[in-house]
N, CA, C and O atoms as a CHARMM CRD file, in Angstrom:
* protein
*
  332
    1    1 UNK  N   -133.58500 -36.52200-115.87600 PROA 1      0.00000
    2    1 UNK  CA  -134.26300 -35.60600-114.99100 PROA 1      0.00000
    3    1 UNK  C   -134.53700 -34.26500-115.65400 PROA 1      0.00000
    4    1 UNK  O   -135.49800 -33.53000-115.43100 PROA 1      0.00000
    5    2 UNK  N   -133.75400 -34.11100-116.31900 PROA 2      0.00000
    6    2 UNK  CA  -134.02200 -32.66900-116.95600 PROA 2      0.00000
    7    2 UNK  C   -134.94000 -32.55700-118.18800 PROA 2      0.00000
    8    2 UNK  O   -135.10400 -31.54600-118.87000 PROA 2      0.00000
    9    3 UNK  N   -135.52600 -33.79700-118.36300 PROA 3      0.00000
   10    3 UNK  CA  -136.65800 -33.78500-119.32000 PROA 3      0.00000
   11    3 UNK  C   -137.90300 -33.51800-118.40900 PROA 3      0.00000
   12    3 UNK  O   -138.91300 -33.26100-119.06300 PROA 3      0.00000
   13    4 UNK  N   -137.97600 -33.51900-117.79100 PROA 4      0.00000
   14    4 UNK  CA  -138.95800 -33.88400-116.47200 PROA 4      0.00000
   15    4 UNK  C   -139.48900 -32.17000-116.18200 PROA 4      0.00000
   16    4 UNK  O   -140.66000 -31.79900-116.10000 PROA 4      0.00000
   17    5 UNK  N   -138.43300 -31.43300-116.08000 PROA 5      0.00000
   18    5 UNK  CA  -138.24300 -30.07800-115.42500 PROA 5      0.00000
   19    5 UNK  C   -138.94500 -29.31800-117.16200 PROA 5      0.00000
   20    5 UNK  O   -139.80200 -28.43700-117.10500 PROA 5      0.00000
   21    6 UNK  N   -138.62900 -29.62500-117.98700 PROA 6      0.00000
   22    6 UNK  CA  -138.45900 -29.08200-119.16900 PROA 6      0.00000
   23    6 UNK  C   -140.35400 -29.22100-119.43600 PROA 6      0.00000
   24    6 UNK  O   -141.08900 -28.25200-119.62600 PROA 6      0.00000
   25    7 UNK  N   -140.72100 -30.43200-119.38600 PROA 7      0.00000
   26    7 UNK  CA  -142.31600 -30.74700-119.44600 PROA 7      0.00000
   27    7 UNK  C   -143.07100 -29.92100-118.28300 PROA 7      0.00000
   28    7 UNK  O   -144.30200 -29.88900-118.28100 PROA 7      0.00000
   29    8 UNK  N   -142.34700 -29.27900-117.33200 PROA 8      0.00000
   30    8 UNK  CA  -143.14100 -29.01500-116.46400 PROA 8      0.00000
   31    8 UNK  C   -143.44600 -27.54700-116.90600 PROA 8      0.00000
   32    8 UNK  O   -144.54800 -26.99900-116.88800 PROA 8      0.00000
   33    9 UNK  N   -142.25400 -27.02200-117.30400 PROA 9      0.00000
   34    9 UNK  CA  -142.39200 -25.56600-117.89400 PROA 9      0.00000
   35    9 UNK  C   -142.69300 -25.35900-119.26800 PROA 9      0.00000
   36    9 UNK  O   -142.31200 -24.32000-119.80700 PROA 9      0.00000
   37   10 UNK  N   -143.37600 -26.27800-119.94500 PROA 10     0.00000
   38   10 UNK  CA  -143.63600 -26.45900-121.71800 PROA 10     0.00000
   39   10 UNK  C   -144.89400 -25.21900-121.42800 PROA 10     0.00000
   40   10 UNK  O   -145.20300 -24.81200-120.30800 PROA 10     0.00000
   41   11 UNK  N   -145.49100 -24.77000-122.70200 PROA 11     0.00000
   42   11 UNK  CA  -146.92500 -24.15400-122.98600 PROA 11     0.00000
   43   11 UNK  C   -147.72600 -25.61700-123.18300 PROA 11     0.00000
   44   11 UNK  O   -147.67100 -26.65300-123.84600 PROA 11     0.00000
   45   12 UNK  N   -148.49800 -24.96800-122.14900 PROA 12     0.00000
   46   12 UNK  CA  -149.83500 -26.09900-122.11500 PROA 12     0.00000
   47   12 UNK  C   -151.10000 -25.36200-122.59100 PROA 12     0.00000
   48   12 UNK  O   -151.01300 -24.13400-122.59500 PROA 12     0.00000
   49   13 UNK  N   -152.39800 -25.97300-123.03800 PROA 13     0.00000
   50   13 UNK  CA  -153.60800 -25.57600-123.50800 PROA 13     0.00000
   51   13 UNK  C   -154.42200 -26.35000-122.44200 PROA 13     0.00000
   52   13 UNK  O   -153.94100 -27.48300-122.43900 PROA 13     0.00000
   53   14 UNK  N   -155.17100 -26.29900-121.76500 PROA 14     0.00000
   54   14 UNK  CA  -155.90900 -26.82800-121.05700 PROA 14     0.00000
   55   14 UNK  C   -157.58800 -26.69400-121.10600 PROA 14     0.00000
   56   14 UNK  O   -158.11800 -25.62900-120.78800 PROA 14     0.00000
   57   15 UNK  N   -158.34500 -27.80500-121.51000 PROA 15     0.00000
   58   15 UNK  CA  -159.85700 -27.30600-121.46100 PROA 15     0.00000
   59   15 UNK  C   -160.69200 -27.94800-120.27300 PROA 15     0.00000
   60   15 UNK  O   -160.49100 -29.14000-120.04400 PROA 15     0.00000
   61   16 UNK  N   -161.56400 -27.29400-119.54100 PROA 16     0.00000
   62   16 UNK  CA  -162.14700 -27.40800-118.76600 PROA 16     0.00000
   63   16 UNK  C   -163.31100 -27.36500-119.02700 PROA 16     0.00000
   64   16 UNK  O   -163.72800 -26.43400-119.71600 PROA 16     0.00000
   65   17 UNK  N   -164.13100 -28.31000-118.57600 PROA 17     0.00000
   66   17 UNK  CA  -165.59800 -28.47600-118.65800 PROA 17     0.00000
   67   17 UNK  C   -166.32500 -27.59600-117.30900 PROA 17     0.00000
   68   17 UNK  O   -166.16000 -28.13100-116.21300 PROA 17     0.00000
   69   18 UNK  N   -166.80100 -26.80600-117.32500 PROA 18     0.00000
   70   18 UNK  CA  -167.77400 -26.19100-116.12700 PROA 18     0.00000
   71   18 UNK  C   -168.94400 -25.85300-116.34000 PROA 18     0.00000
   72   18 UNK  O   -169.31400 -25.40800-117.42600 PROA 18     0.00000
   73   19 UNK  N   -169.93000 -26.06600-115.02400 PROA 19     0.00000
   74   19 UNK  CA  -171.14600 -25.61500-115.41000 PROA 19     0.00000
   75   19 UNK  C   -171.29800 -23.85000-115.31300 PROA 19     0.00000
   76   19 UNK  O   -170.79500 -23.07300-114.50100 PROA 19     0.00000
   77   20 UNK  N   -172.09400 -23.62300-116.35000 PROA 20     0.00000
   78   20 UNK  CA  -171.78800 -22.53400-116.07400 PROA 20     0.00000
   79   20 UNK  C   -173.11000 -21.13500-116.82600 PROA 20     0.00000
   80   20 UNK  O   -172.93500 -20.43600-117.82400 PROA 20     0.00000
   81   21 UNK  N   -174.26900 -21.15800-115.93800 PROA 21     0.00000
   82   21 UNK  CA  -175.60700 -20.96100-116.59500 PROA 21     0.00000
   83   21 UNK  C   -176.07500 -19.75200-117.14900 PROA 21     0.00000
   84   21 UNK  O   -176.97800 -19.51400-117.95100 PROA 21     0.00000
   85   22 UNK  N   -175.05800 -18.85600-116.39600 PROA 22     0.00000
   86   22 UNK  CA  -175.13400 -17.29600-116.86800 PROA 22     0.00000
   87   22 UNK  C   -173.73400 -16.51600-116.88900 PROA 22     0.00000
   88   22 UNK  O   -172.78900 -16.73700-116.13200 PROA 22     0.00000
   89   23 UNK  N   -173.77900 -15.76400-117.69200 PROA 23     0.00000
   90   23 UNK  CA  -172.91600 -14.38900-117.62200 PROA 23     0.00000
   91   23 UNK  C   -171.93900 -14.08200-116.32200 PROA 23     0.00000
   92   23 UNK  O   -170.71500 -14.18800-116.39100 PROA 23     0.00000
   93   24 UNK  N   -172.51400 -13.76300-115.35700 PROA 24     0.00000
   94   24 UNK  CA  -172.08400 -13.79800-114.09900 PROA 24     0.00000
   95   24 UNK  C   -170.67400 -15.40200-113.43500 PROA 24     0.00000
   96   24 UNK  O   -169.64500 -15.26500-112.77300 PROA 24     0.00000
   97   25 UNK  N   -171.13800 -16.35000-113.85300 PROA 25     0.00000
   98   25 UNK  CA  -171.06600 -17.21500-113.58600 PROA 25     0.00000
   99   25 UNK  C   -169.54500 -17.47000-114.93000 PROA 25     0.00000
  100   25 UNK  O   -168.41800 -17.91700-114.72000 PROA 25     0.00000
  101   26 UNK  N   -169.90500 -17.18100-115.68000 PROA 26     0.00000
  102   26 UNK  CA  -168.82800 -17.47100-116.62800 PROA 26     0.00000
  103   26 UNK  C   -167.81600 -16.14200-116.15400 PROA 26     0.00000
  104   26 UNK  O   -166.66500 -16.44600-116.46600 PROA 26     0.00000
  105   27 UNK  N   -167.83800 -15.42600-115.81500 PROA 27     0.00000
  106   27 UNK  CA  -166.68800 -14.42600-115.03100 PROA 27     0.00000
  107   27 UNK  C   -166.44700 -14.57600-113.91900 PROA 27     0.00000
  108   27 UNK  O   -165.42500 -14.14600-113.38400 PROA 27     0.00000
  109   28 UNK  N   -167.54000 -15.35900-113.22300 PROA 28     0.00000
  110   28 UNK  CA  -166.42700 -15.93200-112.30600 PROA 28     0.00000
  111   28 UNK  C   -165.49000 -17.02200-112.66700 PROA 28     0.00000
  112   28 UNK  O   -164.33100 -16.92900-112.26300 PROA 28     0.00000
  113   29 UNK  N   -165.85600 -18.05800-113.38800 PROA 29     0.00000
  114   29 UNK  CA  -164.85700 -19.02800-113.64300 PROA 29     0.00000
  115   29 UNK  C   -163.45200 -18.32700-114.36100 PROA 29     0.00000
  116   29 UNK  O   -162.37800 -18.85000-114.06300 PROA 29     0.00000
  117   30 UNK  N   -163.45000 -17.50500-115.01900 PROA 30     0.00000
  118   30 UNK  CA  -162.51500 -17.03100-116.08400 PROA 30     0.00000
  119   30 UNK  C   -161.70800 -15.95300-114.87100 PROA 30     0.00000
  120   30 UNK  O   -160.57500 -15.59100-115.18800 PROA 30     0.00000
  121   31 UNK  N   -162.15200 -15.55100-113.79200 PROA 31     0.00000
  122   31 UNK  CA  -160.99400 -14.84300-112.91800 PROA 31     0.00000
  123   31 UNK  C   -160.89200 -15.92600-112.20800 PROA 31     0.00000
  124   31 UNK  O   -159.73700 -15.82800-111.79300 PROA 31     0.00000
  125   32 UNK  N   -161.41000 -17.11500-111.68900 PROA 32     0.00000
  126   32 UNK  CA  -160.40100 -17.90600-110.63700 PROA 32     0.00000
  127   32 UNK  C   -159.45300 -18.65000-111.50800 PROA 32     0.00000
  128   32 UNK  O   -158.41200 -19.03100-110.97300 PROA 32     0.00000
  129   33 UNK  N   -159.63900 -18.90600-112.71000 PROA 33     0.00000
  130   33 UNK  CA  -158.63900 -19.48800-113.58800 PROA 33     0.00000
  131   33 UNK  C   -157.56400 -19.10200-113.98600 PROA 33     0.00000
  132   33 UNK  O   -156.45800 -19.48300-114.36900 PROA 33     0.00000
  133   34 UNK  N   -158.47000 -17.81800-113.70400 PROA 34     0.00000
  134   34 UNK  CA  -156.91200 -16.55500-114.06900 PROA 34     0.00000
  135   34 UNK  C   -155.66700 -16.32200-112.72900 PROA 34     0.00000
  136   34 UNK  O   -154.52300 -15.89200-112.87500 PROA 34     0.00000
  137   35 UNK  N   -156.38200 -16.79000-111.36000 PROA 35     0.00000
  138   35 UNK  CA  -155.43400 -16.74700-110.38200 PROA 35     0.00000
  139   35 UNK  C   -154.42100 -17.55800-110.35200 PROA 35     0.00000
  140   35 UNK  O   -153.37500 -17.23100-109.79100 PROA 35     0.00000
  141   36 UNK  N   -154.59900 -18.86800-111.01900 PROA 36     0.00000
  142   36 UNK  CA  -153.60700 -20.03200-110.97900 PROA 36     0.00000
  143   36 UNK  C   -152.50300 -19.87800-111.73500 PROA 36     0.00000
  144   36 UNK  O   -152.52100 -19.71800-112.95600 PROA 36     0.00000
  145   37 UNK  N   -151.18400 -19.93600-110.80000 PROA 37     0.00000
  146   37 UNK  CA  -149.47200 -20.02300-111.13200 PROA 37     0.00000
  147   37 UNK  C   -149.83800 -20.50900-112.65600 PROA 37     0.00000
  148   37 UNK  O   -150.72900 -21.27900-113.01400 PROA 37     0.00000
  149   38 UNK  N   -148.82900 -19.78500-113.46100 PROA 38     0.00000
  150   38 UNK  CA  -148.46000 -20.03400-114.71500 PROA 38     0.00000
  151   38 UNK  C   -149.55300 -19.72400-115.78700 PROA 38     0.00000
  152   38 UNK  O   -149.20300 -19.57200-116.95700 PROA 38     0.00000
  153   39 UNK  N   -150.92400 -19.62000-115.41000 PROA 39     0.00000
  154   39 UNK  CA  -151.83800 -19.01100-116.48600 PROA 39     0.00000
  155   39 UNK  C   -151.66700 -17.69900-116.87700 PROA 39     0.00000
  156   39 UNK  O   -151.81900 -16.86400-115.98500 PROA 39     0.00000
  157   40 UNK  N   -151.26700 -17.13000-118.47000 PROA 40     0.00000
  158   40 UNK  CA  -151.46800 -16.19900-119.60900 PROA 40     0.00000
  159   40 UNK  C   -152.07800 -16.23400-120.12600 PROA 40     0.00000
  160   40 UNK  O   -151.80100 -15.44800-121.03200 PROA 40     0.00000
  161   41 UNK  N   -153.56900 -16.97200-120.41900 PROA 41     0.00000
  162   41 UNK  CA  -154.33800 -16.71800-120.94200 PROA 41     0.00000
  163   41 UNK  C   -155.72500 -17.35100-120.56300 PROA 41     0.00000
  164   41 UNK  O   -155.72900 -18.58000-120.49900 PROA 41     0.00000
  165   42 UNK  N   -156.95300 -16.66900-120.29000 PROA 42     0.00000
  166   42 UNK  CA  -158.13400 -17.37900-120.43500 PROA 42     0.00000
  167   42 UNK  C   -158.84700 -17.37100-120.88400 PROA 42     0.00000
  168   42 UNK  O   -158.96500 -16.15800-121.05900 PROA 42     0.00000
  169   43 UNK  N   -160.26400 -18.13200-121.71300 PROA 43     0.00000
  170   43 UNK  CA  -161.18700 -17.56800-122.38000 PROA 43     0.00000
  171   43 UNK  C   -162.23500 -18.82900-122.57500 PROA 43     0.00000
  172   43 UNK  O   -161.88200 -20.00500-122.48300 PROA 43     0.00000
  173   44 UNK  N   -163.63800 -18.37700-122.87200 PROA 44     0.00000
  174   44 UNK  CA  -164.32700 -19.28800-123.15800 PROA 44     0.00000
  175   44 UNK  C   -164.07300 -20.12100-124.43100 PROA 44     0.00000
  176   44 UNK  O   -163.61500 -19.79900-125.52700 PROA 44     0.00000
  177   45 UNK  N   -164.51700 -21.29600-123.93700 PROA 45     0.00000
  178   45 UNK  CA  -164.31100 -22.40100-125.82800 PROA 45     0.00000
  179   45 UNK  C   -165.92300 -21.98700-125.99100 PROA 45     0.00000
  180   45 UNK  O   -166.85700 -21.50200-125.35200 PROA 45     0.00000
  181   46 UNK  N   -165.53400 -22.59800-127.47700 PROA 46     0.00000
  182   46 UNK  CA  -166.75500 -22.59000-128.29500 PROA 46     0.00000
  183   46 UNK  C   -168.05900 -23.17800-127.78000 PROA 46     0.00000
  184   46 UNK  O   -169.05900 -22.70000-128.31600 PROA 46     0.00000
  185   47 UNK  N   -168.27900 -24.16600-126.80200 PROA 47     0.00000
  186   47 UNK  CA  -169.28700 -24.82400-126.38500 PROA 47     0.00000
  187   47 UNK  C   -169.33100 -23.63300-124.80400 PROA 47     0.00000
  188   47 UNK  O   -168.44400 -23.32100-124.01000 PROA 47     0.00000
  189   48 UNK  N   -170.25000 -23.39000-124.86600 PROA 48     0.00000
  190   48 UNK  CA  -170.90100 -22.50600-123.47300 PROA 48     0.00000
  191   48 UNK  C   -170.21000 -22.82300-121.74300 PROA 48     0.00000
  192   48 UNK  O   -169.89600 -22.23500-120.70800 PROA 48     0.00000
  193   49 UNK  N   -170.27000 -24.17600-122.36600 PROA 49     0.00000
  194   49 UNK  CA  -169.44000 -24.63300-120.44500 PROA 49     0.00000
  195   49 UNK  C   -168.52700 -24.94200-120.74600 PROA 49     0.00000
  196   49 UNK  O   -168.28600 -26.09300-120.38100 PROA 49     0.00000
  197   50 UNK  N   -167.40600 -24.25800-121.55800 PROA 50     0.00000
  198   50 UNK  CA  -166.01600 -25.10900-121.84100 PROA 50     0.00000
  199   50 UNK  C   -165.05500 -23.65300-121.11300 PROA 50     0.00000
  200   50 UNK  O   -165.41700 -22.56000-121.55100 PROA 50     0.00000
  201   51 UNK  N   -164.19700 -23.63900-120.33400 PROA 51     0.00000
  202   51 UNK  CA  -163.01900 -22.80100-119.84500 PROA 51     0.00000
  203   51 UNK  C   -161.75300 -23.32100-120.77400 PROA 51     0.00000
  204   51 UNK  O   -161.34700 -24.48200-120.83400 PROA 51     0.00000
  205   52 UNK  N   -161.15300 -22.00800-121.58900 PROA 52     0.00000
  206   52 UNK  CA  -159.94900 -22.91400-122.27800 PROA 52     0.00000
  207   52 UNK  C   -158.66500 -22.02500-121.46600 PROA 52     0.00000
  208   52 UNK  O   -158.89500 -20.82300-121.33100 PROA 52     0.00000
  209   53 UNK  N   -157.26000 -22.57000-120.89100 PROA 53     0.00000
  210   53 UNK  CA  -156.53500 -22.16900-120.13500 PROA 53     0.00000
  211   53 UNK  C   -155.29600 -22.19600-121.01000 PROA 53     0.00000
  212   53 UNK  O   -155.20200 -23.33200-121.47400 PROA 53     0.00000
  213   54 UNK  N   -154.31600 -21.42600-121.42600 PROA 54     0.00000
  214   54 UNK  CA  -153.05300 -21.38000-121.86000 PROA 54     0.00000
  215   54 UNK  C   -151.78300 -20.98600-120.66400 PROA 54     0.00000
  216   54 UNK  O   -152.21600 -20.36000-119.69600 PROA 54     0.00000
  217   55 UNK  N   -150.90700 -21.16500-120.65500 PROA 55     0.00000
  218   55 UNK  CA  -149.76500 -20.76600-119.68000 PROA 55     0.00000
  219   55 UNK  C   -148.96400 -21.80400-119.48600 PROA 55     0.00000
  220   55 UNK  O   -149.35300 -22.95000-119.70700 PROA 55     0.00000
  221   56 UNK  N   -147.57100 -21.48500-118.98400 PROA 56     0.00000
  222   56 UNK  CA  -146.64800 -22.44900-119.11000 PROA 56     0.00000
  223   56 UNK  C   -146.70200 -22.62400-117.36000 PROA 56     0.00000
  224   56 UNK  O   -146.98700 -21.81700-116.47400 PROA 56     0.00000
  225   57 UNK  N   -146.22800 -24.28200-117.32300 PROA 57     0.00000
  226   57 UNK  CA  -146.34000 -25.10500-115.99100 PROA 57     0.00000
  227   57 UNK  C   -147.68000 -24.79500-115.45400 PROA 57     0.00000
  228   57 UNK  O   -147.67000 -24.23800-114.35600 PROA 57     0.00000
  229   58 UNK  N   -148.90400 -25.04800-116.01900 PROA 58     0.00000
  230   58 UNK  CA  -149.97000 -24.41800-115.43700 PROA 58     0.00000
  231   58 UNK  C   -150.35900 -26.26400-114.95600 PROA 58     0.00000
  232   58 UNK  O   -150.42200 -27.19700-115.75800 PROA 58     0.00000
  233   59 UNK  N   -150.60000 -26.36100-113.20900 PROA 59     0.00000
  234   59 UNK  CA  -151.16900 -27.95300-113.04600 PROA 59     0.00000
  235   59 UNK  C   -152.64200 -27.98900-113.30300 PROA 59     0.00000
  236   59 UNK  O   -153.46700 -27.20100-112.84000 PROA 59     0.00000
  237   60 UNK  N   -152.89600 -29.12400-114.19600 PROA 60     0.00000
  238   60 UNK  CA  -154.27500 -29.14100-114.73600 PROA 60     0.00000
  239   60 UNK  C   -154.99400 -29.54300-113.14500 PROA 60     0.00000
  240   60 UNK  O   -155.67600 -28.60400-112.73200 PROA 60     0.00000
  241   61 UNK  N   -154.96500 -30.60200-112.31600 PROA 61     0.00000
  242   61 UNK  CA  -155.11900 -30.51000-111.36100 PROA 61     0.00000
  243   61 UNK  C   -155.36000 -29.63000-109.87800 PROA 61     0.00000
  244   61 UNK  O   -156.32800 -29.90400-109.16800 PROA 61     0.00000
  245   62 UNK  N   -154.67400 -28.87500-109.61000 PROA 62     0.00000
  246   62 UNK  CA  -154.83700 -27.36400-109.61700 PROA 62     0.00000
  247   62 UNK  C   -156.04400 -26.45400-109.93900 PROA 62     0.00000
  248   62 UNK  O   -156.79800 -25.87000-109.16000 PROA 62     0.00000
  249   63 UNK  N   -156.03400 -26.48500-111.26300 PROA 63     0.00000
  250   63 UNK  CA  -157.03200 -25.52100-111.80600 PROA 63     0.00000
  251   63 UNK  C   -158.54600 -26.49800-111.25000 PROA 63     0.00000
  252   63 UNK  O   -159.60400 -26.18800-110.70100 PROA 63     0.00000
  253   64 UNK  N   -158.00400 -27.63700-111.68900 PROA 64     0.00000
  254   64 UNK  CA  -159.76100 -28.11300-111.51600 PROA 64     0.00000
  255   64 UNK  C   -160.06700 -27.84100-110.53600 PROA 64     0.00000
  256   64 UNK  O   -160.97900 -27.01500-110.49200 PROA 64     0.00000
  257   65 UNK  N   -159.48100 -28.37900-109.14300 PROA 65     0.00000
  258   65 UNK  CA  -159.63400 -28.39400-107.76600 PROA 65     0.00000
  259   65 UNK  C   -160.48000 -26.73800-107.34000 PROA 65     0.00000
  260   65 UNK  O   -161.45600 -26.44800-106.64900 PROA 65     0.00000
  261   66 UNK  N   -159.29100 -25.78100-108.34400 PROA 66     0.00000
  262   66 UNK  CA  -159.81100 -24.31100-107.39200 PROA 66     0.00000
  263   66 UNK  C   -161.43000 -23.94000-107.97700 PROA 66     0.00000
  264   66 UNK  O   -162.14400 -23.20500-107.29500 PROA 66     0.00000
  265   67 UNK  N   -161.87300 -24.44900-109.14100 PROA 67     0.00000
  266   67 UNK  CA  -162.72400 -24.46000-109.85800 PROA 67     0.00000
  267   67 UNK  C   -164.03700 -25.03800-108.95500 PROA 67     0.00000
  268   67 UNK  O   -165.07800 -24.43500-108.69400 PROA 67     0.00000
  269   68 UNK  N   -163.67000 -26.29500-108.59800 PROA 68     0.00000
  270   68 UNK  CA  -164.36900 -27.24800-107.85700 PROA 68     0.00000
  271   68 UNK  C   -164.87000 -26.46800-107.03800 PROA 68     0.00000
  272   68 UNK  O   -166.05400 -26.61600-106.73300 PROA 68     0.00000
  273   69 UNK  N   -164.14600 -25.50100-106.50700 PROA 69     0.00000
  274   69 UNK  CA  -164.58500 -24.94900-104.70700 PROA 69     0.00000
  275   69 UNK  C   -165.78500 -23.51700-105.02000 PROA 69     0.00000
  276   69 UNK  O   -166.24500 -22.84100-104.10000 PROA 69     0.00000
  277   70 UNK  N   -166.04700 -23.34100-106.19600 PROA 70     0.00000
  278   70 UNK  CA  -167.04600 -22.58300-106.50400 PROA 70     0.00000
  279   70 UNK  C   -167.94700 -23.31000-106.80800 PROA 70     0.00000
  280   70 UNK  O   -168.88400 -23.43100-106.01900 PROA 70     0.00000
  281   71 UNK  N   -167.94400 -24.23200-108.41700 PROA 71     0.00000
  282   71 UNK  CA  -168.14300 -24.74000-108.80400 PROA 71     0.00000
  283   71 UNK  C   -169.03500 -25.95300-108.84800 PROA 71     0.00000
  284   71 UNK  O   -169.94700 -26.26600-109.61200 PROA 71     0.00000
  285   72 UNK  N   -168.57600 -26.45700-107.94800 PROA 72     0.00000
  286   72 UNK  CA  -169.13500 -27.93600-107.36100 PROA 72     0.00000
  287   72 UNK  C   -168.33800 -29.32300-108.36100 PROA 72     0.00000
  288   72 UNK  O   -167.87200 -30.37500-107.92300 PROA 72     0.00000
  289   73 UNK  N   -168.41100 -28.82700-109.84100 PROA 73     0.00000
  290   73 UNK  CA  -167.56700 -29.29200-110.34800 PROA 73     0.00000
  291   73 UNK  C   -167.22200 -28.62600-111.64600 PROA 73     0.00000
  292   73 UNK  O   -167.82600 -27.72600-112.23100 PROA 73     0.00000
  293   74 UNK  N   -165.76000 -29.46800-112.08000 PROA 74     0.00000
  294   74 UNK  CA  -165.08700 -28.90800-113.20600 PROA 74     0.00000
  295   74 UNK  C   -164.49900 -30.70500-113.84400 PROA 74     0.00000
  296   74 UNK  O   -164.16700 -31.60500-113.07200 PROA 74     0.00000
  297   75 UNK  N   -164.50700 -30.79300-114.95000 PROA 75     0.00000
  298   75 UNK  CA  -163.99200 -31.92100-115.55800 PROA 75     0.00000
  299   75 UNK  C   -162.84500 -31.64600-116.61300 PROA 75     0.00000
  300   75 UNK  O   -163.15600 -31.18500-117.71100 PROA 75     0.00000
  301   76 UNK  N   -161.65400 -31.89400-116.33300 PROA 76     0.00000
  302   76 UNK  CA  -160.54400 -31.89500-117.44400 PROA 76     0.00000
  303   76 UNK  C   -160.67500 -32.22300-118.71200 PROA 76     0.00000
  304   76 UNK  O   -159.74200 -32.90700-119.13200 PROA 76     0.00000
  305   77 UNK  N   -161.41100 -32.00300-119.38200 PROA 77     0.00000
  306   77 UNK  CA  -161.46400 -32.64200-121.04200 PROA 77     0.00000
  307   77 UNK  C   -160.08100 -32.54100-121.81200 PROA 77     0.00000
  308   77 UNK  O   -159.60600 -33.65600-122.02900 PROA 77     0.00000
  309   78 UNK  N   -159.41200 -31.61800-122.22000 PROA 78     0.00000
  310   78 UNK  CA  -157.60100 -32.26000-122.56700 PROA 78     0.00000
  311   78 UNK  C   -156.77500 -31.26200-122.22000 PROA 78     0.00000
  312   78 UNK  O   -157.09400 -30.09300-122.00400 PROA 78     0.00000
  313   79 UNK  N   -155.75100 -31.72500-122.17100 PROA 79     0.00000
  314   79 UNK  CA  -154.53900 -31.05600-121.79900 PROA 79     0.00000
  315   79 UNK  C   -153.79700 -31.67900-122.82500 PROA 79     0.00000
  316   79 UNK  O   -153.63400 -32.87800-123.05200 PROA 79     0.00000
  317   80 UNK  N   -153.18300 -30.23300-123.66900 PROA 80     0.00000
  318   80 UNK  CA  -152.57200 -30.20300-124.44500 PROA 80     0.00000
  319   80 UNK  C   -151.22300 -29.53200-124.36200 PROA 80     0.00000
  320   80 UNK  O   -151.13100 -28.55100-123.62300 PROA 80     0.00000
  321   81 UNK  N   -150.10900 -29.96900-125.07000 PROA 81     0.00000
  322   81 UNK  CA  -148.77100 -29.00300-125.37100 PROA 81     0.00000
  323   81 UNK  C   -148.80300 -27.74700-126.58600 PROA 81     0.00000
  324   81 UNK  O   -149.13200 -28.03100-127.73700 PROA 81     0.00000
  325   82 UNK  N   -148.58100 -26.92100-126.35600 PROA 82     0.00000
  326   82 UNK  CA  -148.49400 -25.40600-127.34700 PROA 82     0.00000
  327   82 UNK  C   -147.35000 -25.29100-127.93200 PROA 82     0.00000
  328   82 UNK  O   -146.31300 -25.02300-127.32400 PROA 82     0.00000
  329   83 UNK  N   -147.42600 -25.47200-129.10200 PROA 83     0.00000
  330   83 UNK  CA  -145.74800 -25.14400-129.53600 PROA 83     0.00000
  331   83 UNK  C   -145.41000 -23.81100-130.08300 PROA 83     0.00000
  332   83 UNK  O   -144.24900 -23.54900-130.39600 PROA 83     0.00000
């Protein structure tokens, strides 16, 4: 069980696919991403519609969902561990 607890609080990297057509639009995604428990860091990836998320116990699920509700949609492309 205590491996369980330990994965939940690891550093995660998380990338998010969003549409996202202007300026405006990319600040909004990057402050609702920024509201979600456990995110320290946000910023655009290299490809224009990519959201990249750092923070420990951050639920990738979660993020997409709150994303979604602006959005219309958001797609998880990976979730990664940070060492």
């Amino acid at each position: 069980m205590s491996g369980q607890k330990d994965s939940k609080k690891m550093k995660r990297k998380i990338v998010m696919k969003v549409p996202m057509n202007c300026r405006k639009c990319q600040a909004k995604a990057l402050k609702i991403a920024a509201t979600v428990d456990g995110v320290s860091s946000v910023a655009l990836g290299e490809e224009k519609d990519r959201v990249v998320v750092t923070g420990e116990g951050v639920d990738a699920i979660k993020l997409a969902k709150s994303l979604r509700k602006k959005f219309m949609a958001a797609d998880i492309i990976t979730v990664a561990e940070v060492k």
